[in-house]
C-alpha positions in Angstrom: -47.3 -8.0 -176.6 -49.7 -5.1 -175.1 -51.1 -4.6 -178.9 -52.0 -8.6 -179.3 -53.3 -8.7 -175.8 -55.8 -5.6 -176.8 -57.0 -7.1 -179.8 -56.9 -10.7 -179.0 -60.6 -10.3 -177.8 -62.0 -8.8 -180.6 -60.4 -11.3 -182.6 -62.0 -14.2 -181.2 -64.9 -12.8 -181.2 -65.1 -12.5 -185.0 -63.6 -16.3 -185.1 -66.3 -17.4 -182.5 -69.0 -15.6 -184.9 -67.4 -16.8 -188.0 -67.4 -20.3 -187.1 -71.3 -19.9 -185.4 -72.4 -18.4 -188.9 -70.9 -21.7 -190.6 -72.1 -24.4 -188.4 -75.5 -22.5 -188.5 -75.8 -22.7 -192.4 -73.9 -26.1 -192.6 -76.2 -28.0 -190.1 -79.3 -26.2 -191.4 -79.2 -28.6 -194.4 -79.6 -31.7 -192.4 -81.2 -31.4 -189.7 -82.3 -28.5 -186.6 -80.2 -27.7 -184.4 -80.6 -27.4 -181.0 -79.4 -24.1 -178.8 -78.0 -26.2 -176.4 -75.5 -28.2 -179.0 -75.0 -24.2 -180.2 -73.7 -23.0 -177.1 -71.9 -26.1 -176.4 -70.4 -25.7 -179.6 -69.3 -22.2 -178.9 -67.3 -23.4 -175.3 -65.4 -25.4 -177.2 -64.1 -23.1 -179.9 -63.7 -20.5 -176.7 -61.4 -23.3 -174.9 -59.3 -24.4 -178.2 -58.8 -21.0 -179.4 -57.7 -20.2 -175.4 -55.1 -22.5 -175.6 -53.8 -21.4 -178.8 -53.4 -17.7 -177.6 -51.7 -18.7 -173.8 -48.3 -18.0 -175.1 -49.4 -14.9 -176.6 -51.4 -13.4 -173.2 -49.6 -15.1 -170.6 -46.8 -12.1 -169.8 -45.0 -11.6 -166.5 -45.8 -7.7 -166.8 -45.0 -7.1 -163.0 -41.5 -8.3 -163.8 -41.3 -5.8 -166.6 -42.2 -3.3 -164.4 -39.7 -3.7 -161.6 -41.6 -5.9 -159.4 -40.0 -9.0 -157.8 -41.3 -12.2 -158.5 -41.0 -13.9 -154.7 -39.6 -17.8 -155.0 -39.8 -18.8 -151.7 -41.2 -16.6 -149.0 -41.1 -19.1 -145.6 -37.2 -19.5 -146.4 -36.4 -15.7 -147.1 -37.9 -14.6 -144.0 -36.4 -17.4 -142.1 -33.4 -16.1 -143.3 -34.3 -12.5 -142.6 -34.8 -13.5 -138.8 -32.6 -15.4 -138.5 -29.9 -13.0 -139.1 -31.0 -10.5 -136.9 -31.5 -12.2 -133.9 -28.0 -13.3 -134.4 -27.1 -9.4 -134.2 -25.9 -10.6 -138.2 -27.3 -7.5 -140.3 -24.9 -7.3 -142.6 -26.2 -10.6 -143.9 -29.6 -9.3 -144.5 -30.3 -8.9 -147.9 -30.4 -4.9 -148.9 -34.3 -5.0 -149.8 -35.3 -5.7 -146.4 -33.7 -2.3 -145.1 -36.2 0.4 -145.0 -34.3 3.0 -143.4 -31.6 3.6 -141.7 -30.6 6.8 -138.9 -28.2 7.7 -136.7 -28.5 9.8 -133.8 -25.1 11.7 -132.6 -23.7 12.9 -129.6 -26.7 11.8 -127.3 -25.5 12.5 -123.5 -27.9 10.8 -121.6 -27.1 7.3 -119.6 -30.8 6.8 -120.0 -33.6 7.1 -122.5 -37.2 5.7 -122.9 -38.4 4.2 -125.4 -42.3 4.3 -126.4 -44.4 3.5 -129.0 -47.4 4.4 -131.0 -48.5 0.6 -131.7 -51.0 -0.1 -128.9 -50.2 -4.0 -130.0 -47.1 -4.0 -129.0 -43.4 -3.2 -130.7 -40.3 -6.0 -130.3 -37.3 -3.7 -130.6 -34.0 -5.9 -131.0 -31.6 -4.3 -129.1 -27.9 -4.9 -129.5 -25.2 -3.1 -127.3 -21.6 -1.9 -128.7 -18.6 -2.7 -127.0 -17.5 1.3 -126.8 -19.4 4.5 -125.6 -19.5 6.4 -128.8 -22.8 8.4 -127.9 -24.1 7.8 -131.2 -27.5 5.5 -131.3 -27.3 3.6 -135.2 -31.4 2.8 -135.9 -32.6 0.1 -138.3 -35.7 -0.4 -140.0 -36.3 -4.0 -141.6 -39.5 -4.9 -143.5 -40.5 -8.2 -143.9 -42.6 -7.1 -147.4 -45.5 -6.9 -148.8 -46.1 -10.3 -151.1 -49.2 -10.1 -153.0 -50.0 -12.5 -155.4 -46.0 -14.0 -155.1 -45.3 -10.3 -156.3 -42.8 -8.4 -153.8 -44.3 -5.1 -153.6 -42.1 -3.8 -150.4 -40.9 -1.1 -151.8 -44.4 1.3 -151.4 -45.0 0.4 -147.9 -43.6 3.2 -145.9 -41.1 2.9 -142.6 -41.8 3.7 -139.2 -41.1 6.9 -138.4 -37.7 7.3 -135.1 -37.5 10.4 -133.1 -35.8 11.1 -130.4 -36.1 13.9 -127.7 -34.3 14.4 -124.7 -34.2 11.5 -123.1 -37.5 9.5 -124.8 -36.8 7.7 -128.5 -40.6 7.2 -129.8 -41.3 4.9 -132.9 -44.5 6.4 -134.9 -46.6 4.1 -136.5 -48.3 5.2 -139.9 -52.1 5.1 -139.2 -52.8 4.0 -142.3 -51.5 3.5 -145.8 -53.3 3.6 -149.0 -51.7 1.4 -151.3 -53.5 1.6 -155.1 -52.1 -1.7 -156.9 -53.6 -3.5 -160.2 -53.1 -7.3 -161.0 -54.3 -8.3 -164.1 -55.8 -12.1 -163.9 -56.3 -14.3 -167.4 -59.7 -14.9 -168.2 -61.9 -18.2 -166.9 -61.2 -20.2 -169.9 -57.6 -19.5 -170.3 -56.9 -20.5 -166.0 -58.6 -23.5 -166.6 -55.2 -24.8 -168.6 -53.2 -22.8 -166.7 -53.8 -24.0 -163.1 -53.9 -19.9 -162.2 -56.1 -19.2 -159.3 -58.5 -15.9 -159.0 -57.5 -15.0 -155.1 -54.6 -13.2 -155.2 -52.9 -14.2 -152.1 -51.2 -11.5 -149.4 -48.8 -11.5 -146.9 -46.7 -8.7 -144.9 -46.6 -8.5 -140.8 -45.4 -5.4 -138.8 -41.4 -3.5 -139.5 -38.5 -4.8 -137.2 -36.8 -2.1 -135.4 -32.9 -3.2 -134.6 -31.1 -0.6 -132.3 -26.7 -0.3 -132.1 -26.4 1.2 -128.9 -23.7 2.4 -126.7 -22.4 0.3 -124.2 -23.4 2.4 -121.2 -27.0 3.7 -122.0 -29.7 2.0 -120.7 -32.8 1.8 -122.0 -36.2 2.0 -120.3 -39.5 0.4 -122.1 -42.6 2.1 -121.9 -46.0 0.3 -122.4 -46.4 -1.7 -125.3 -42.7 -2.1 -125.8 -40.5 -5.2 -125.8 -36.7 -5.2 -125.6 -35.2 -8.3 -126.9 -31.0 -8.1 -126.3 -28.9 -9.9 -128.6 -26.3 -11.5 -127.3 -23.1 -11.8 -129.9 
């Protein structure tokens, strides 16, 4: 399919030029032609010979390469909230996890948590019903749909640390994501329906903290603690 798609241009560009050099000679012998009906002439052949070669260009390469083809994004994020704020992560599907870290035999009754996102970070919070002194961290992203293609997987996680008695959630500054999606040409979308904008969508990472039942947490600026009540 990657061999037809190369040539396919240079194909019907010796058609389009055949079929030029034969209405050019054919309509020469009765009567002049005008440039207009020429390249009027030409947009045709471009469209019909389009439509014959769809089947041929039209392949779901991102699929081939891993990516996820996204079928209905409102409902899987619905889904994706739904289950947390019910303190229900096991029901979230795997691709949403980004990370996952525990943090063992931590002493302190109290710890503050802060943020680097001057915006503001909702931290869903939800408390065990024993005093293991182990704080269980869980990163959640919502993905990075481009085009309907899921491309979650090369967006990075927020980054947890914890020192003393202050757990601080790191914020990438910025991340450079290099992607290519290949669009069919103007003649070919005009039978497929495909649009040129290549739609995004992705919103900030959900942090979702198991914590023991007797530490208290303290929120700095910027930081919102949202219990969940099971």
């Amino acid at each position: 399919m990657t061999v037809m798609t190369a040539i396919l241009p240079l194909v019907i560009l010796i058609l389009i030029f055949g079929v030029f050099i034969f209405m050019v000679r054919f309509a020469g012998k009765f009567a002049t032609p005008k440039v207009t009906h020429w390249l009027l002439f030409i947009y045709i052949g471009v469209l019909l010979l389009g439509t014959a070669f769809v089947p041929f260009i039209i392949d779901d390469s991102m699929s081939q390469k891993g990516m996820e083809k996204v079928v209905d994004t409102d409902r899987e994020l619905s889904d994706l909230y739904s289950n947390l704020n019910k303190g229900e992560i096991d029901q979230v599907d795997a691709k949403y996890l980004m990370k996952e870290r525990n943090f063992s035999n931590h002493q302190n009754k109290t710890i503050k948590v802060k943020s680097s996102n001057s915006d503001g970070s909702q931290i869903l919070v939800e408390r065990k019903t024993n005093n293991d002194d182990t704080i269980e961290a869980f990163i959640f992203g919502n993905g990075l749909i481009i085009d309907g293609y899921d491309f979650s997987r090369k967006l990075k996680p927020y980054h947890l640390e914890l020192t003393d008695d202050t757990l601080t959630i790191n914020l990438l500054q910025q991340q450079d994501i290099n992607l290519i999606i290949t669009k069919a040409d103007f003649p070919i979308r005009q039978f497929t329906g495909e649009s040129i904008i290549n739609p995004s969508f992705s919103t900030d990472q959900v942090v979702y903290l198991r914590i023991p039942n007797n530490l208290e947490l303290i929120a700095d600026d910027h930081v919102f603690l949202e219990f969940i009540e099971k």
